[in-house]
C-alpha positions as CSV (number, residue, x, y, z in Angstrom):
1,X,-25.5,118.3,37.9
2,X,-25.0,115.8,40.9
3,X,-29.0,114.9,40.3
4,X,-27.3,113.6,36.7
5,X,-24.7,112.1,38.1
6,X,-27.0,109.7,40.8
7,X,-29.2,109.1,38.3
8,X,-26.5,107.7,35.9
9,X,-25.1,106.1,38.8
10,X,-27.9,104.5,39.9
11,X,-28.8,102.8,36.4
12,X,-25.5,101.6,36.0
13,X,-25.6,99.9,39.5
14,X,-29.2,98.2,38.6
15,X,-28.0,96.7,35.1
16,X,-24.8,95.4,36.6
17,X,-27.2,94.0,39.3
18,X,-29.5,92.0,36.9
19,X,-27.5,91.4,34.0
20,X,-26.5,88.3,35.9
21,X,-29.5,86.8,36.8
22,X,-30.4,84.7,34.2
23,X,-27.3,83.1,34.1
24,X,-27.9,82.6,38.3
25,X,-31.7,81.2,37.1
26,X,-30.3,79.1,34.9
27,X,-27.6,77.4,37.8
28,X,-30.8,77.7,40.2
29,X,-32.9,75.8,37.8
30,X,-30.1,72.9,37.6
31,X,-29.1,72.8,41.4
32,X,-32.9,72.8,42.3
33,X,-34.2,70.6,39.8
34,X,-35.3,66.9,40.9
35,X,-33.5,64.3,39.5
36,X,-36.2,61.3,39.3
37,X,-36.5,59.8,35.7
38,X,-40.1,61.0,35.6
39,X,-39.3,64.2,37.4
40,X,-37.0,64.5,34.5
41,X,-39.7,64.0,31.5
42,X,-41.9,66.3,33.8
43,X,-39.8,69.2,33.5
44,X,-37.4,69.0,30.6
45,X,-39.6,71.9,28.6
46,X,-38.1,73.6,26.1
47,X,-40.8,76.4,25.4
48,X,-44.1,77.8,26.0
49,X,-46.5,78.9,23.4
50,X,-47.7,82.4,23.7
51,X,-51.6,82.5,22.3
52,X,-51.8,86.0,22.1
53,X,-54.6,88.3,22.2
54,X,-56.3,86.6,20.2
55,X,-56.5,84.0,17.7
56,X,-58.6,85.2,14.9
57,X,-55.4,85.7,11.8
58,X,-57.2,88.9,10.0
59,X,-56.1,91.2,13.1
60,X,-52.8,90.1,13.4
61,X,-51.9,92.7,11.4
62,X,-54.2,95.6,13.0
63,X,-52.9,94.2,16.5
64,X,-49.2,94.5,15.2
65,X,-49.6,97.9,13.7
66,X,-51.3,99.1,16.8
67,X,-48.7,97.8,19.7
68,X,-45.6,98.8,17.3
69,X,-47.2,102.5,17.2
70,X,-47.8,102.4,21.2
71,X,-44.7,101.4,22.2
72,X,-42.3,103.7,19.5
73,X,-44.5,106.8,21.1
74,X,-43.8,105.5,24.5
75,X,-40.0,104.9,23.8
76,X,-39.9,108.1,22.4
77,X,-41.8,109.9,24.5
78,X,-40.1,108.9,27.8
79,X,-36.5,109.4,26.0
80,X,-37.8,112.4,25.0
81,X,-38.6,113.7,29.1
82,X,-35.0,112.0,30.0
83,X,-33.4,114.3,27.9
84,X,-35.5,116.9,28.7
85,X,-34.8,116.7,32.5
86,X,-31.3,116.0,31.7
87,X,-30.5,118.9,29.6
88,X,-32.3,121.7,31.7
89,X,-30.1,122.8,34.9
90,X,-33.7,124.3,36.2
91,X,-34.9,121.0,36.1
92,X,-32.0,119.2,38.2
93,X,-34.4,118.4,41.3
94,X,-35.7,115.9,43.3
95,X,-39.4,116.1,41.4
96,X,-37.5,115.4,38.1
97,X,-35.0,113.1,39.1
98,X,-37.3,110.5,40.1
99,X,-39.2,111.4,36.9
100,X,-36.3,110.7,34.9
101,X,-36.5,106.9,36.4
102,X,-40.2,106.9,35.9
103,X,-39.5,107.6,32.5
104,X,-36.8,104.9,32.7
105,X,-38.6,101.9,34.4
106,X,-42.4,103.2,31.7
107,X,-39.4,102.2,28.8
108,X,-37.7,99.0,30.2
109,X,-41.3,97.7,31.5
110,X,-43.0,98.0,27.9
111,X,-39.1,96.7,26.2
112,X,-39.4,93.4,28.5
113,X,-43.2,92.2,26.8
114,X,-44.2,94.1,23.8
115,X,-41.0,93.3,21.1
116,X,-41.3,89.5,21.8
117,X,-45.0,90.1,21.1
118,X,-44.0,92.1,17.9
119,X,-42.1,89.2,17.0
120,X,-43.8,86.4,17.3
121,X,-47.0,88.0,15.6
122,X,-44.5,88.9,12.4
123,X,-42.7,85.7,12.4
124,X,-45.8,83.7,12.9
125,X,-44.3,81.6,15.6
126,X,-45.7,81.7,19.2
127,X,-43.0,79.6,21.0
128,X,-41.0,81.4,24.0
129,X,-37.8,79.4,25.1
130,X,-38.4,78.2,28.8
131,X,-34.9,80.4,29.9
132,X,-36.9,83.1,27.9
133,X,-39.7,83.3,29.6
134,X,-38.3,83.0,33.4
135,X,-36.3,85.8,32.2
136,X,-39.2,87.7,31.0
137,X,-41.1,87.3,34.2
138,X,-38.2,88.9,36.4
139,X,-37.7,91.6,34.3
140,X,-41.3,92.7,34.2
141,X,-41.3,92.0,38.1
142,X,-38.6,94.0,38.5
143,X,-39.8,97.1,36.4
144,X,-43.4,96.6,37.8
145,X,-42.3,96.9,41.2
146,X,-40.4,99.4,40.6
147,X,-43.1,102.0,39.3
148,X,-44.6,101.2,42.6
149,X,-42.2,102.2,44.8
150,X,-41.3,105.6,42.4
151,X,-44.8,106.3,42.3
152,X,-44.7,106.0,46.3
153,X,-41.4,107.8,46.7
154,X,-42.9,110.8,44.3
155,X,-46.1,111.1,46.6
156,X,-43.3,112.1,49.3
157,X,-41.6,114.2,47.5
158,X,-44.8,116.1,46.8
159,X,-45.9,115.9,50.4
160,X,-42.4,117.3,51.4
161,X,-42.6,120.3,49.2
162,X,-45.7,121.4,49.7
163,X,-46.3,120.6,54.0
164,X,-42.7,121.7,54.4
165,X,-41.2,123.9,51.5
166,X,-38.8,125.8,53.8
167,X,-36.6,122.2,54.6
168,X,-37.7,120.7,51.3
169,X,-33.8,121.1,50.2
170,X,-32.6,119.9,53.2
171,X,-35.1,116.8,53.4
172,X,-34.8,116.0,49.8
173,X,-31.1,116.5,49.1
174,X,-29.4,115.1,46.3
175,X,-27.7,112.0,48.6
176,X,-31.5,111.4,49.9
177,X,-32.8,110.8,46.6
178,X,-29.9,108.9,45.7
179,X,-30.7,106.6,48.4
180,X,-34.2,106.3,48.0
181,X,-33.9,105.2,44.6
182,X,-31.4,102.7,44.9
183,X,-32.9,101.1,47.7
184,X,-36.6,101.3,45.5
185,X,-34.3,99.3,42.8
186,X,-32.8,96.9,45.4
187,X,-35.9,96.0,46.8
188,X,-37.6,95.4,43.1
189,X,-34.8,93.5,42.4
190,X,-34.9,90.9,45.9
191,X,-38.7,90.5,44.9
192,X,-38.9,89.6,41.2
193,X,-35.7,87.3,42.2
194,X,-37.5,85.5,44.4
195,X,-40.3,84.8,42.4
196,X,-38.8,83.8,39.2
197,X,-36.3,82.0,41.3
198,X,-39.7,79.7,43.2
199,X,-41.1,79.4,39.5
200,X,-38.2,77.3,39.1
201,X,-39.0,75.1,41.1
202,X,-41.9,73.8,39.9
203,X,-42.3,71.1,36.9
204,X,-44.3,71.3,33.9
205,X,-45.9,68.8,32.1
206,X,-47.5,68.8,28.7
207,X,-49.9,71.5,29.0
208,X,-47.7,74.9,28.3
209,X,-49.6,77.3,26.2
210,X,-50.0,80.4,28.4
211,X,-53.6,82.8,27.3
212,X,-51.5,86.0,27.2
213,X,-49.1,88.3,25.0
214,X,-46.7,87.5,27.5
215,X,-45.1,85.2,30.3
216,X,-47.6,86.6,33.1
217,X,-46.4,84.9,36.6
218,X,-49.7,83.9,37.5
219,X,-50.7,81.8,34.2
220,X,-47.4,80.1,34.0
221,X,-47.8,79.2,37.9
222,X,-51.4,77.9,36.6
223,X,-49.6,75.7,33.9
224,X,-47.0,73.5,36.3
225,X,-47.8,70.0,37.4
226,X,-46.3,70.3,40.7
227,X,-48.1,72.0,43.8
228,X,-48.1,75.4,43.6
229,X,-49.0,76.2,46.9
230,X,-45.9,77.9,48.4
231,X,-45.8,79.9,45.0
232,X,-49.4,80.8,45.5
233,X,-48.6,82.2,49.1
234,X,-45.6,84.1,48.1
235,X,-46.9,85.6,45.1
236,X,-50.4,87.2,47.3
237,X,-48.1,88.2,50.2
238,X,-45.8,90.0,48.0
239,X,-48.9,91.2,46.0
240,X,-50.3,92.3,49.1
241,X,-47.2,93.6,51.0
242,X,-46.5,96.0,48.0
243,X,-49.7,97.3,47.3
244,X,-50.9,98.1,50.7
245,X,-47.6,99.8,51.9
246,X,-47.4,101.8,48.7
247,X,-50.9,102.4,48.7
248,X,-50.8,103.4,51.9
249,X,-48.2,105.7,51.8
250,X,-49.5,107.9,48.9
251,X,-53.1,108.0,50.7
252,X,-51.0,109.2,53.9
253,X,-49.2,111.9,51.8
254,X,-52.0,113.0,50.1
255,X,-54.0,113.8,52.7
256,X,-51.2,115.5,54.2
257,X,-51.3,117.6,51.0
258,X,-55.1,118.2,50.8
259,X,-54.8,119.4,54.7
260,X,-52.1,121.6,54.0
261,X,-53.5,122.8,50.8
262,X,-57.1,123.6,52.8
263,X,-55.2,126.1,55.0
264,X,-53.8,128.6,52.3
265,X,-55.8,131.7,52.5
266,X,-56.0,132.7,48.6
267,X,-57.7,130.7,45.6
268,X,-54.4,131.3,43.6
269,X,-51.9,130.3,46.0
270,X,-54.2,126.8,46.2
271,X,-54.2,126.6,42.7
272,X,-50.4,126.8,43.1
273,X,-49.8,124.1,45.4
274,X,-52.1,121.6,43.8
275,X,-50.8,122.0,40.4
276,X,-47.5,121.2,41.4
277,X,-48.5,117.4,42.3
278,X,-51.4,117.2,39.8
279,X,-49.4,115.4,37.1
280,X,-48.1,112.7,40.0
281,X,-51.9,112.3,40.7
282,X,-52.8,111.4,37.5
283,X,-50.6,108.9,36.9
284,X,-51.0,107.2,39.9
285,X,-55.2,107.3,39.3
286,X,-54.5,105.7,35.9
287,X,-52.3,103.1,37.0
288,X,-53.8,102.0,40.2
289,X,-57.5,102.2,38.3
290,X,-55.9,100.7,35.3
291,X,-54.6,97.7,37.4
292,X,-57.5,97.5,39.7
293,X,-59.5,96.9,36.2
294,X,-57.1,94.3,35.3
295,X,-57.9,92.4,38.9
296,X,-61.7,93.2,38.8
297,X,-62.4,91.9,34.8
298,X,-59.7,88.7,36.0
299,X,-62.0,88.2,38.9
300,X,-65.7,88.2,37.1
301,X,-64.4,86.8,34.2
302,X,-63.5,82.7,33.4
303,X,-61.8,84.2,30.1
304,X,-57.6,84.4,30.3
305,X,-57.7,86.3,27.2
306,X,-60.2,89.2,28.4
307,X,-57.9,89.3,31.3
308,X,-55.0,89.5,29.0
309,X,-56.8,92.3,26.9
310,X,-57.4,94.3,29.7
311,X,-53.8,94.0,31.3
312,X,-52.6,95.9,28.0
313,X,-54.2,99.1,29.9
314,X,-51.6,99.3,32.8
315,X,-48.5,97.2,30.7
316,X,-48.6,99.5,27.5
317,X,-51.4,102.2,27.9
318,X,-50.1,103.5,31.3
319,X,-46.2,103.9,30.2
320,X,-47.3,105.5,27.2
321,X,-49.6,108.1,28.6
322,X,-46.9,109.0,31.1
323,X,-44.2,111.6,29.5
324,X,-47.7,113.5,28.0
325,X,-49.2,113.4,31.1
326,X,-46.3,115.1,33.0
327,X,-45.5,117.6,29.8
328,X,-49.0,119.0,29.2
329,X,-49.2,119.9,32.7
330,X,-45.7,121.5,33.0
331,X,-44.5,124.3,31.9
332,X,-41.0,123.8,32.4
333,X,-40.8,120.7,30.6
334,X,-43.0,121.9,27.7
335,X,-40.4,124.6,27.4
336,X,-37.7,122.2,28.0
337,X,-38.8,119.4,25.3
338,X,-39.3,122.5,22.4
339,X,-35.6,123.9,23.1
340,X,-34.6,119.7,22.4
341,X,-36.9,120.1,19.2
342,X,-35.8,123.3,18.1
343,X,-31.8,122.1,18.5
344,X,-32.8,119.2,16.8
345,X,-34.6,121.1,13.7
346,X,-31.3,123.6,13.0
């Protein structure tokens, strides 16, 4: 149980490390602020005003009924392959350890957008508080950057057990993957401080209604007064920096896999090896293609809300195809998740 144990550990450590943080963004946003009298009416904001996807009041209802459905099968669904994982002593490996934080960071990143959405599209009220929505956009940082650096760190594990099964235990052991998810949290966590921290420091004027569902970095940047130019170079480093190494690294272990795969003698013992990383490689496809959409349609388009349309593909779509992406290939948590439905039944 010692996979059980770091994984417990290791969410415990990450919500005692961010619980804090708005109350730091908050003393930040004091310290930092300028103290001019019209620096003052500049940025004394006391909401933005979320327009949605879109404006038109007779699919309000559809839209609400739609995105409450997605994300109750993506809670479920991912609390469904915790338990799963947690409950099956066959399943206490690396694979399914870092799963079980996949499944984790898929709930936390849909919790942080979609029930403000849910909200404000029942209650008829758009506003989000200004501490609100800095808190929103480190949270969805956080859990973003986070799915990177699993999906990354699951591309090794693959390469690991299939290009060396014979050490895979002693590569991968249990304090190994301990680490390697703690420091994937403590990195998310430095970066999505760091930029809601440098969105502080910019003022705001009059203009603050934001063409999304939610407090997306990049329009609220858009929206502030002040030069943006530092925020701008931070924000496509990091962008950059993140997606290239993580990129990188999963094109590195895969071809690693596909060369290693290419020298087994038999068609079955191929099949073998490829089916055990074939779920990983479907999610990654969907949510590197899904968020390559979002970049492409944000670049050809002049339209925020088309770009906010198409971001519901890697923010809702992606987390919710995950846990039936991983189960429908995978026997051993099919059999795992009916033994949790049959307990549950009697």
């Amino acid at each position: 149980y010692i996979y059980i144990y770091i994984f417990i550990l290791t969410e415990i450590i990450i919500l005692v490390t961010v619980s804090p943080v708005k109350c730091v963004s908050l003393y930040m946003h004091t310290l930092m602020k300028p103290q001019s009298e019209q620096s003052r009416n500049e940025t004394q904001i006391s909401e933005f005003l979320l327009l949605g996807l879109s404006k038109k009041i007779e699919l309000q209802t559809l839209i609400f009924g739609l995105f409450l459905s997605m994300y109750l099968i993506t809670v479920i669904g991912n609390l469904l392959l915790i338990l799963a994982v947690s409950s099956d002593p066959h399943l206490h490996t690396p694979m399914y350890f870092f799963l079980s934080n996949l499944s984790f960071v898929d709930v936390c990143f849909t919790s942080t957008t979609i029930p403000k959405m849910l909200k404000n599209i029942q209650t008829k009220n758009k506003a989000i508080t200004y501490e609100g929505c800095i808190t929103q956009i480190h949270f969805f940082l956080l859990f973003a950057t986070m799915e990177i650096f699993l999906l990354t760190v699951m591309a090794y594990d693959c390469f690991v057990a299939i290009c060396h099964p014979l050490r895979y235990t002693i590569i991968m052991n249990p304090w190994v993957c301990g680490l390697l998810a703690l420091m994937s949290w403590m990195m998310s966590v430095l970066n999505s401080l760091l930029q809601s921290l440098m969105v502080l420091w910019l003022s705001f004027c009059t203009e603050l209604e934001i063409p999304h569902f939610f407090c997306e970095i990049i329009q609220v940047v858009q929206l502030a007064c002040s030069d943006t130019f530092l925020n701008d170079i931070v924000l496509y480093f990091a962008t950059m920096l993140l997606g290239s190494v993580s990129l990188t690294g999963i094109l590195y272990s895969y071809s690693k896999i596909a060369s290693s795969i290419r020298r087994i003698s038999s068609a079955q013992g191929k099949y073998k090896a490829f089916s055990s990383c074939a779920s990983h490689l479907s999610v990654v496809s969907v949510f590197y293609c899904t968020a390559l959409g979002v970049y492409l349609s944000s670049g050809t388009t002049h339209s925020s809300q088309s770009s906010a349309t198409a971001s519901v593909m890697y923010t809702v779509v992606t987390p919710m195809l995950n846990p039936f992406i991983y189960s429908l290939r995978n026997k051993d948590i099919r059999r795992a998740l009916r033994r949790i439905i049959g307990m549950a039944v009697l």
